[in-house]
C-alpha positions in Angstrom: 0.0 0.0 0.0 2.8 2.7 0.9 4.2 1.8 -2.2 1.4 3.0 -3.9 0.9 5.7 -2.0 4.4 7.0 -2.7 4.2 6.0 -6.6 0.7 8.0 -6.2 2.4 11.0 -4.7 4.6 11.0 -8.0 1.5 11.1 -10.4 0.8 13.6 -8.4 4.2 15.9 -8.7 4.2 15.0 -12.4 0.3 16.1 -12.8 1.1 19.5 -10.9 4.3 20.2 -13.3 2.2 19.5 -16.4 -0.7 21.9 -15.2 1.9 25.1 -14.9 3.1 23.9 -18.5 -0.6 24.3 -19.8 -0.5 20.3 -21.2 -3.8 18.3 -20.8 -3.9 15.3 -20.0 -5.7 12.6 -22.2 -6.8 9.1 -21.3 -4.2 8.2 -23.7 -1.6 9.5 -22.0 -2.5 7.6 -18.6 -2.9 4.5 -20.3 0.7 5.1 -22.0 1.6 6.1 -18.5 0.2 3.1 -16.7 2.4 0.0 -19.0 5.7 1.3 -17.1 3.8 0.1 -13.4 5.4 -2.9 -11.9 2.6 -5.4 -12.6 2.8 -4.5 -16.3 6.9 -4.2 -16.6 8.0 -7.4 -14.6 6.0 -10.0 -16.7 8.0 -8.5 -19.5 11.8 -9.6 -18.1 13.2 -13.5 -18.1 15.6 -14.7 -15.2 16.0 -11.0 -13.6 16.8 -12.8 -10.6 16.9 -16.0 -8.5 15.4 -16.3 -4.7 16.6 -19.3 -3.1 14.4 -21.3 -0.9 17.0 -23.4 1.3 16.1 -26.8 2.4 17.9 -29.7 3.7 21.5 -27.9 4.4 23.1 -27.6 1.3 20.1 -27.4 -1.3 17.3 -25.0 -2.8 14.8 -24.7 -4.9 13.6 -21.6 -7.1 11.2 -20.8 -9.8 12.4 -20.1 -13.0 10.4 -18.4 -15.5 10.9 -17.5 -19.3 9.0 -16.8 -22.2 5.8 -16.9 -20.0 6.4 -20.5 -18.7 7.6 -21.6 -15.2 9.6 -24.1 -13.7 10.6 -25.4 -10.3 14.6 -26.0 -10.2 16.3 -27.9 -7.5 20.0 -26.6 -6.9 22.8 -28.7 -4.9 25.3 -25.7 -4.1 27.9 -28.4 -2.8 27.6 -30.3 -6.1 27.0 -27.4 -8.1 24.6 -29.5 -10.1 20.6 -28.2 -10.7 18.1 -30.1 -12.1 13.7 -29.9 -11.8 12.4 -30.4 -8.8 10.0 -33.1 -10.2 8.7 -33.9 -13.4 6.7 -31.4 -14.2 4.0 -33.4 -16.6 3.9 -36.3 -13.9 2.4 -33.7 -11.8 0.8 -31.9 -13.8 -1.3 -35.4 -15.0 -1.6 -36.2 -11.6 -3.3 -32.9 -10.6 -5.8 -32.7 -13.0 -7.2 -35.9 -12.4 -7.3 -35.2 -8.7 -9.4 -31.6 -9.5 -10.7 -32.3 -12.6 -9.3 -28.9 -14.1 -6.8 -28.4 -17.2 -3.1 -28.1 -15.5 -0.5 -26.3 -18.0 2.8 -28.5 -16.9 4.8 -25.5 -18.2 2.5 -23.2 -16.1 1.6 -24.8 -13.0 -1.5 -23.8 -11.0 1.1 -22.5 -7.8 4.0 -20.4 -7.4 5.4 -21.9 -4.2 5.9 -24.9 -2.7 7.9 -26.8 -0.2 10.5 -29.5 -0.2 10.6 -32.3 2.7 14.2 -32.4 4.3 14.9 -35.5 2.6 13.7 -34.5 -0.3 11.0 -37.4 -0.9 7.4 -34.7 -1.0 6.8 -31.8 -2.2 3.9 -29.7 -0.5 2.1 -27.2 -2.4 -1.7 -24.9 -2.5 -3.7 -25.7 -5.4 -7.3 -25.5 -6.4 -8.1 -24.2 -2.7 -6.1 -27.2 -1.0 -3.1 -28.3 0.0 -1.7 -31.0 -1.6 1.7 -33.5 -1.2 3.6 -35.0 -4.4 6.4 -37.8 -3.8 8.2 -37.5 -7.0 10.0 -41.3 -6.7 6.2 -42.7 -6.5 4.3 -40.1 -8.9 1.8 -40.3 -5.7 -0.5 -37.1 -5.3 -2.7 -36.7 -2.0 -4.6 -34.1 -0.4 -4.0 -32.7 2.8 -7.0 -30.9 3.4 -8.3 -27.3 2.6 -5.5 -24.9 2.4 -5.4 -21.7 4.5 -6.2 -18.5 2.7 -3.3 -16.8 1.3 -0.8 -19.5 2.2 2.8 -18.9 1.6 4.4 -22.0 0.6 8.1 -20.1 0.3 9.0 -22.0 3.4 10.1 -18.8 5.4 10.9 -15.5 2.9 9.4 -13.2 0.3 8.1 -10.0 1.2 4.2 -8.9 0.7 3.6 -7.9 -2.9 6.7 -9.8 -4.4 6.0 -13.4 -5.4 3.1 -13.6 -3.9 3.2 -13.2 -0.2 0.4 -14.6 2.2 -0.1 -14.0 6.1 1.6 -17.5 7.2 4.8 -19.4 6.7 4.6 -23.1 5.9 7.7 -25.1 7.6 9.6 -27.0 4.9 8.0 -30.4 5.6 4.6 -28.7 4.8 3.1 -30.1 8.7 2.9 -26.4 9.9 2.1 -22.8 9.5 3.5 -20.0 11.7 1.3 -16.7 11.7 1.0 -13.4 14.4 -1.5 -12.9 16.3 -1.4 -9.8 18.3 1.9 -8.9 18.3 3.0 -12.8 19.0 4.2 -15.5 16.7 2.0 -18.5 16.9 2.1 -21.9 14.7 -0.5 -24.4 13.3 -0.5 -28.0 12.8 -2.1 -27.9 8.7 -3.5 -31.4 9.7 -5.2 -31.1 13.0 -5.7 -27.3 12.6 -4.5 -27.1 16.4 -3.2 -23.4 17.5 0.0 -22.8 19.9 1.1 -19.9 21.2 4.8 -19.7 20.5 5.6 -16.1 22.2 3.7 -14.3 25.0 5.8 -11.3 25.4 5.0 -9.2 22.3 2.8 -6.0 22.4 2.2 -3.1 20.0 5.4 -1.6 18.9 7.3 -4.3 20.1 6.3 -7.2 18.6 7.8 -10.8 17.3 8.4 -11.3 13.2 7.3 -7.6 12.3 6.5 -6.5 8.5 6.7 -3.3 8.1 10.0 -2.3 6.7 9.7 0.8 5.3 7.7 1.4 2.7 5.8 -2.1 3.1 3.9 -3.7 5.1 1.8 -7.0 5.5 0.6 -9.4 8.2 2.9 -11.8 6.9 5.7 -13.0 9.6 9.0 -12.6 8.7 11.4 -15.2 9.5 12.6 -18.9 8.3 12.3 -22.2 9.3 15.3 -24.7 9.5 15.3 -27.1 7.0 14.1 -29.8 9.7 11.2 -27.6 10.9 11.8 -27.8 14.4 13.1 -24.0 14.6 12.3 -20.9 13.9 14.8 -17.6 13.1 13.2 -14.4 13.2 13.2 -11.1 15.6 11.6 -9.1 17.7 11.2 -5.7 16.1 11.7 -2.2 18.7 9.7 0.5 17.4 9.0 2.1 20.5 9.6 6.4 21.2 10.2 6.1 16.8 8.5 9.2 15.2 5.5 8.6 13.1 5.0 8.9 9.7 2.0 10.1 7.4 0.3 10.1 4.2 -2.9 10.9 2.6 -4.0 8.2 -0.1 -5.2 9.6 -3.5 -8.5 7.9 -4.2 -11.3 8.7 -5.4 -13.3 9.6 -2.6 -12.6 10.6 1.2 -9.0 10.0 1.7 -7.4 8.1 4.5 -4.6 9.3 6.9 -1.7 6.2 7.1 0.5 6.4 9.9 3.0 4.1 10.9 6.5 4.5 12.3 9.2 5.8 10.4 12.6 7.5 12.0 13.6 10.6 9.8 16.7 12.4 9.8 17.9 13.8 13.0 15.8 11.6 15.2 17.8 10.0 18.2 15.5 6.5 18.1 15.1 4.4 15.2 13.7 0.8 14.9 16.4 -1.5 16.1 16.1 -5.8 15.8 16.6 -7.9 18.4 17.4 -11.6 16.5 15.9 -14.8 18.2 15.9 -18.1 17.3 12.6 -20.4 18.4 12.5 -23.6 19.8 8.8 -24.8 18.3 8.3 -28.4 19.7 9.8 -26.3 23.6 8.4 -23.0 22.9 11.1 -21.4 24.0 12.8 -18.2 22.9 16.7 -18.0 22.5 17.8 -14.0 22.2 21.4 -14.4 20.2 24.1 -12.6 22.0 24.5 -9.9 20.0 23.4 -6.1 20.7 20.3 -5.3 18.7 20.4 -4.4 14.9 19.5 -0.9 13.4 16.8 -0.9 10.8 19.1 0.0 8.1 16.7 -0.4 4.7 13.3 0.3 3.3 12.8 -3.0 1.7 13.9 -5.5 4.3 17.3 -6.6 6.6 15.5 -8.5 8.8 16.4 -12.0 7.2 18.3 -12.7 4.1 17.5 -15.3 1.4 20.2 -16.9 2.8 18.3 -17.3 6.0 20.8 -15.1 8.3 
């Protein structure tokens, strides 16, 4: 939304500057305008980059797309070898028989999924449920339904960029962790069971924050390890930080954002105190290390690389 908001506030600067030039603006010229947005731009570029989604140690998976089409790659980075994650077809078959729909192999119905630690299933939201594919067997089942906006990254990608959601599947596709209230919680997929992971967060000083900046969602971030017993993430100081506002730009009565942003000057800024989580114990480990400075707009709080 902020991103918007701040692309909106452009529009606006531009719209101003071409009023005291005298130019009118024609529908035309918004449309022409409106193909250099994100949404239109990015379907345009193959292999801009790679996000690796680390699981069993030493091994990722991403999603390669070109020419329209996608593809899940597995990567060995001690082997330096990469190859599909499964056979894309196999699946593909499998999945519309299960659904009864038309599945594009080169195309497939998900963006995300999730690799056992071993390697063996692949977990994945499809068609409104969640669904687990052993590759060695060609063996499709369903799990049940699947949560509404699931992420099936296994731990990172930001709101708005791959197609974020407001939970985090662990890598073996058993469990979801989500906030609630300021507190990181988890959920067995299967039983739908709820547990409380953290008890100590509150407004402004909550557990697995996103708001970086510019963006914001109700998405945790952090990352599982690759046997989905633990959890990395933080626990995000915003307290005594000075406020930021915007009006939004649409049509209609506008609405005053605020959320906390340190400007130039200020003597507080947003600081990161890292954790790890022990899920099965629920117990918190703060690392011994003094707490980070929010240093970007985007995200610092975890890397792709899971530190």
């Amino acid at each position: 939304m902020r991103k918007f908001l701040l692309t909106g506030a452009i529009c606006v600067s531009v719209l101003a500057v071409c009023a005291q030039s005298g130019k009118v603006l024609t529908s035309k010229d918004y449309e022409h305008a409106e193909q250099f947005m994100s949404y239109n731009t990015e379907p345009l570029v193959d292999l801009g980059s790679v996000r690796p989604n680390w699981f069993s140690g030493n091994q990722f998976w991403y999603l390669h797309s070109k020419g329209g089409n996608t593809a899940f790659m597995r990567v060995n980075a001690s082997t330096h070898t990469k190859s599909p994650a499964f056979d894309h077809q196999k699946l593909a078959t499998a999945l519309a028989a299960a659904t009864g729909s038309q599945v594009n192999a080169n195309k497939l119905p998900f963006s995300f999924i999730a690799i056992s630690a071993d390697g063996n299933t692949v977990s994945f939201a499809s068609e409104g449920k969640q669904w687990q594919y052993n590759p060695s067997t060609n063996q499709l089942i369903t799990t049940g339904a699947a949560p509404e906006r699931m992420n099936m990254a296994g731990g990172f990608g930001r709101g708005g960029r791959g197609g974020g959601g407001n939970q985090v599947v662990s890598p073996d596709g058993k469990t979801a962790a989500f906030i609630r209230e300021y507190n990181l919680w988890v959920r067995d997929l299967a039983t739908k069971k709820e547990t409380q992971l953290t008890t100590d967060g509150v407004q402004y000083l909550g557990y697995a924050t996103d708001n970086a900046g510019w963006k914001s969602s109700d998405r945790p971030v952090l990352r599982w390890s690759p046997d989905s017993k633990k959890i990395a993430t933080f626990r995000q100081d915003e307290r005594n930080v000075s406020d930021m506002y915007l009006v939004t730009t649409n049509v209609g009565k506008p609405v005053l954002k605020t959320w906390k942003y340190p400007l130039p000057g200020d003597k507080t800024i947003v600081t990161i105190q890292r954790v790890i989580i022990d899920v099965a114990a629920k117990k918190v480990i703060n690392l011994q290390v003094p707490p980070d400075p929010h240093r970007a707009t985007l995200s610092d709080d975890i890397s792709s690389s899971g530190t």
